[in-house]
C-alpha positions in Angstrom: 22.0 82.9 68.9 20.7 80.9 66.1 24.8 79.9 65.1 25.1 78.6 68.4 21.5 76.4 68.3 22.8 75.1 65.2 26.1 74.3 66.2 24.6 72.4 69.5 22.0 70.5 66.7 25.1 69.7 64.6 27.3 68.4 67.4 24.2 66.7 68.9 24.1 64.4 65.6 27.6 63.8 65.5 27.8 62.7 68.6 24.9 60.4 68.0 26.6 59.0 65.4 29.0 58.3 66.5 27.3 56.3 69.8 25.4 54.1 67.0 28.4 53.5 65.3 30.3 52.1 68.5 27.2 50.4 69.4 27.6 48.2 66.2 31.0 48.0 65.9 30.7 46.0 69.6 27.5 44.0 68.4 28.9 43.0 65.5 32.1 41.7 66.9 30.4 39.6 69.6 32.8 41.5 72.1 31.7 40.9 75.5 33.2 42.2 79.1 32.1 38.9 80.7 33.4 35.2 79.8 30.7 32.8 78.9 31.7 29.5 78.5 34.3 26.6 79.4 37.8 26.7 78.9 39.7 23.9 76.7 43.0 23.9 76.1 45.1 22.2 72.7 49.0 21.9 71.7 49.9 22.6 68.3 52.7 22.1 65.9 52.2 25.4 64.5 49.4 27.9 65.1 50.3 30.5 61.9 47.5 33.1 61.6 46.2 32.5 64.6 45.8 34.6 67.7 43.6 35.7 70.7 40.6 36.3 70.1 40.1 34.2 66.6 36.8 32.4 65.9 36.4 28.9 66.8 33.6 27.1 65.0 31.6 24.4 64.2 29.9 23.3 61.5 30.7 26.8 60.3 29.2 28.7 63.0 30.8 30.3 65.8 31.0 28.5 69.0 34.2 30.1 71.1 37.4 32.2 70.7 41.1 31.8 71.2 41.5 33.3 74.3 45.5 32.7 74.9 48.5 31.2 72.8 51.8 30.2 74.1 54.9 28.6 73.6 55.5 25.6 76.0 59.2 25.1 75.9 59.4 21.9 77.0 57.8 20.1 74.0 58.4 23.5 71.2 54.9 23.4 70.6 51.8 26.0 70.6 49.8 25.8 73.4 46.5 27.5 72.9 43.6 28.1 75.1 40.0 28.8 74.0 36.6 29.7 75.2 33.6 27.5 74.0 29.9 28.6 74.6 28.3 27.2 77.3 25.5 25.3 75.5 27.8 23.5 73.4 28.9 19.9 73.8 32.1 18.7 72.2 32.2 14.9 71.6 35.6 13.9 73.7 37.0 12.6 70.5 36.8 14.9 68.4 39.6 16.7 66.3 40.4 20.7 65.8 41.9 21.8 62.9 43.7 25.0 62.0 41.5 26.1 58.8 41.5 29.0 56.3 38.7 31.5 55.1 40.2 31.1 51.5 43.1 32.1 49.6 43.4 35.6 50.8 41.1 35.4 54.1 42.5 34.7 57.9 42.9 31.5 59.8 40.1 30.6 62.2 40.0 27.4 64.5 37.5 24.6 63.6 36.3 21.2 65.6 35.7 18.8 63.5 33.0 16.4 65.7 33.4 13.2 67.1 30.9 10.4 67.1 32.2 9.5 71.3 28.8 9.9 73.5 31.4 11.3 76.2 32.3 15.0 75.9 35.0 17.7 77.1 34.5 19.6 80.4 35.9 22.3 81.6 39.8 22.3 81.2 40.7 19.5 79.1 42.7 19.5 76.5 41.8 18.3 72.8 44.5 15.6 71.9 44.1 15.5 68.3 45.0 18.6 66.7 46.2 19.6 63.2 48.1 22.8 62.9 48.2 25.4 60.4 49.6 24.8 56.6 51.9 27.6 55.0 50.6 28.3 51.7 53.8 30.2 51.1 56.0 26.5 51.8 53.7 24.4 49.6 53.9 27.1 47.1 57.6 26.7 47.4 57.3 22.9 47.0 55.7 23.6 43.9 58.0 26.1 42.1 61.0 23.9 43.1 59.3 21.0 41.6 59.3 19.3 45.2 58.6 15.7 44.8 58.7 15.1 48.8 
């Protein structure tokens, strides 16, 4: 009897463990089942390194996520949709830029902010975008001695 009260205890913990675990994995991750916020949309040249579900900030802090990317083939451009928190206004001219973490960290999407005392509502689209730079290409350049 006293294997199987132990075994029960054992499992018990495991199993708690593994509940606290999940519980901060999802916390951490800001993963939610509901969609807060209002959609904007934005066409890129190129959108390397990112995909749904990226971090969009501001100022450094997160403010939204990339919740769709496609190609629109009329224009051969990225077309990307994403999610911005409700409380946040977005001056309706400002810029978002496709930004990197560092040398070896992942692309995130930043909005660079306006000065315009008019801002975005719900499905517009930010005009003035900047896509992603290939570090492998400008590395390129340089090896070859690119003067372009």
């Amino acid at each position: 009897m006293t294997t199987s009260t132990t075994e029960v205890l054992v499992g018990g913990a495991v199993l708690a463990a593994a509940i606290a675990f999940g519980a901060y994995a999802v916390t951490s991750t800001g993963f939610s089942l509901t969609e807060h916020g209002y959609p904007l949309t934005a066409s890129f040249r190129s959108l390397e390194g990112i995909t749904a579900g990226s971090d969009v900030r501001l100022a450094g802090v997160k403010v939204g996520t990339v919740t769709g990317i496609s190609l629109n083939p009329e224009t051969y451009r990225a077309d990307m949709a994403l999610s911005v928190q409700d409380g946040v206004q977005i001056p309706d001219d400002s810029a978002i830029v496709i930004s990197s973490e560092g040398l070896l960290g992942g692309n995130f999407v930043e909005i660079s902010p306006g000065g315009s005392m008019f801002y975005y509502e719900a499905g517009d689209e930010i005009l003035d975008t900047q896509g992603s730079v290939s570090l492998i290409s400008l590395l390129l350049k340089y090896v070859a001695g690119g003067n372009e």
